[in-house]
DRENVEX-251932 format. One record per residue (C-alpha): z, y, x; residue in one letter. Coordinates in steps of 0.2 Angstrom, whole numbers, plus 5000, padded with zeros to 4 digits. Layout:
ZYXa
...
This chain:
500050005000x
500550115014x
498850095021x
497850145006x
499050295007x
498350355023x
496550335019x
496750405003x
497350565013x
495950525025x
494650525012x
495350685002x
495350805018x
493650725023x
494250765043x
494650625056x
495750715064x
496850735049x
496850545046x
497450525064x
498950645061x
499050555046x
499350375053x
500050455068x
501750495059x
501550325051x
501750245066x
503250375072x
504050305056x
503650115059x
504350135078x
505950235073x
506250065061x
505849945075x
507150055084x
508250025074x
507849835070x
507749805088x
508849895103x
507249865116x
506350025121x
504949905125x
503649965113x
């Protein structure tokens, strides 16, 4: 669902580079919850 989100943003503005920002603080997000999930700063 989450990924439909970010292409439906993608599509709306109609610019790459806001679809980049777009999944780019969906991944800040997913990392922060591996963070928490697991103590390794490996990723």
């Amino acid at each position: 669902m989450r990924d439909s989100n970010t292409l439906f943003i993608c599509s709306y503005y109609g610019e790459q580079t806001q679809c980049v920002v777009s999944i780019f603080s969906l991944i800040q997000i997913f990392k922060e919850q591996i963070s928490q999930t697991s103590p390794e700063d490996e990723f």
